[in-house]
N, C-alpha and C positions, 0 to 999 in steps of 0.2 A: 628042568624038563618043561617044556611047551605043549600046553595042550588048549587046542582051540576047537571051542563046538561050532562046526559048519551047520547046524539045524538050529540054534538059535539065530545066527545070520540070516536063515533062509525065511525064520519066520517074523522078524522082524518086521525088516522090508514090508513084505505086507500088509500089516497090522500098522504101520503108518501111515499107508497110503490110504488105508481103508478110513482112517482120522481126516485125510486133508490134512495133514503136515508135513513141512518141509524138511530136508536133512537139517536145516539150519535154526531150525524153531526147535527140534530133540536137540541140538549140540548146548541153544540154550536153555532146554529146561533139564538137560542133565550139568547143566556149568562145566562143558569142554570145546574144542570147539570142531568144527563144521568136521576139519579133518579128521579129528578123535573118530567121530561119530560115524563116518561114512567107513572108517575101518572097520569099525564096529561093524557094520552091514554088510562088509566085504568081506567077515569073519577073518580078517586080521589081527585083531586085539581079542582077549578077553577080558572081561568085563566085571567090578567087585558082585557077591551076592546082594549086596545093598541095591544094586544096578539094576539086579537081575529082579528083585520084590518091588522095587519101585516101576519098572516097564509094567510088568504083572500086573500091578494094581492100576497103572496107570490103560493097561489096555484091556481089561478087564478080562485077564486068562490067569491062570495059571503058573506057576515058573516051571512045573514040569512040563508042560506044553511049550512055555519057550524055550527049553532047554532040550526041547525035543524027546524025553520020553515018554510022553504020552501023545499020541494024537486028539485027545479028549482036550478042548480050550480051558472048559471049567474045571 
């Protein structure tokens, strides 16, 4: 079974840009590369929960926020 969250995709994106970082600066601070990563965005891949608590902390929200059930960031 394949299941991929299109609202983490969506929030992503701009929670990076709001950083000033590039796709290729995420490929290297999660060690995959450019390609992994832009799937990532494209909500092509899913992503481990490790992924998911490390963005989180890394963009200072929530994982339910980027996982899309909450609209609350904190």
């Amino acid at each position: 079974m394949r299941i991929v969250l299109p609202g983490f995709a969506e929030r992503v994106k701009p929670l990076r840009k709001a950083k000033k970082v590039t796709q290729k600066q995420m490929a290297e601070l999660l060690n995959c590369t450019e390609q992994h990563y832009q799937k990532i965005e494209y909500g092509n891949v899913n992503v481990p929960a490790t992924t998911v608590i490390f963005l989180a902390d890394y963009f200072g929200v929530s994982a339910d926020y980027l996982l899309g059930r909450t609209e609350k960031e904190g």
